[in-house]
C-alpha positions, 0 to 999 in steps of 0.5 A: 177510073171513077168513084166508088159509093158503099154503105155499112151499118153502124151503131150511134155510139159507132158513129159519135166515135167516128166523128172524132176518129174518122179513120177509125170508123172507116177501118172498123165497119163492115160494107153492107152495101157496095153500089160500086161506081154505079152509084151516080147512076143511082142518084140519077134514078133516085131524083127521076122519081122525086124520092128525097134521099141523096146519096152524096149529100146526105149524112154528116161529112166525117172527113175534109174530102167527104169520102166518109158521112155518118147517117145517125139511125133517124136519117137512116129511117128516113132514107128507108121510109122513102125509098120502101114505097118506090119498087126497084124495078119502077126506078130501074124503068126511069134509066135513060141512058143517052140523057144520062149521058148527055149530063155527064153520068154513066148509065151503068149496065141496066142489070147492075143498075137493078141489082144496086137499086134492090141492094140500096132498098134492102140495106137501109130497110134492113138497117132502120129495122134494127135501129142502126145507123149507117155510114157512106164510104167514097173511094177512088175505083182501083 
């Protein structure tokens, strides 16, 4: 059993709600990207390449556990700035496996790897087009 990572969009003013109503914000938002358990593997990639988005880190803690992090529109623009130049299939490429494994994360299946990387790329793209903001969702894998 691991965690799970997902991003929704959401507006500012979402996102200023959710800072005074967590729960609130977690019950009201739509998954728009869901990277499963993979997402570690993900961040794994991510800082192979140097591209400066952390996944887990990133964003404002909107609860104690930090199960819950706005990512106000600016942020968002710039996890999209970031991850643009860089293909999906040039990350994917980076997956080492045994190394991964070695410091503790799960390679993930390379193909749902791929698929995670091309939806992250496509969420924050599409999100900072529109000028949205987002928010990171952990939870417990069922």
């Amino acid at each position: 059993m691991g965690t799970r990572m997902a991003f929704a969009a959401a507006t500012s003013m979402e996102l200023d709600h959710g800072v005074l109503d967590p729960e609130w914000l977690r019950g009201s938002v739509r998954i728009g990207c869901d990277l499963g358990t993979s997402w570690a593997a993900v961040q794994y990639l991510l800082d192979a390449a140097v591209v400066p988005v952390d996944l887990r880190v990133d964003g404002d803690p909107l609860d104690v556990g930090q199960t819950l992090a706005a990512w106000y529109p600016e942020l968002v623009a710039e996890a999209a700035a970031a991850l643009s130049p860089v293909s999906p299939e040039a990350l994917a490429a980076l997956r080492d496996p045994a190394r991964m494994a070695d410091e503790g994360i799960d390679p993930a299946d390379s193909a749902e790897l791929l698929a995670s990387l091309r939806a992250l790329t496509r969420f924050f793209t599409e999100a900072a087009a529109r000028g949205a903001g987002a928010v990171m969702l952990l939870r417990a894998d069922d």
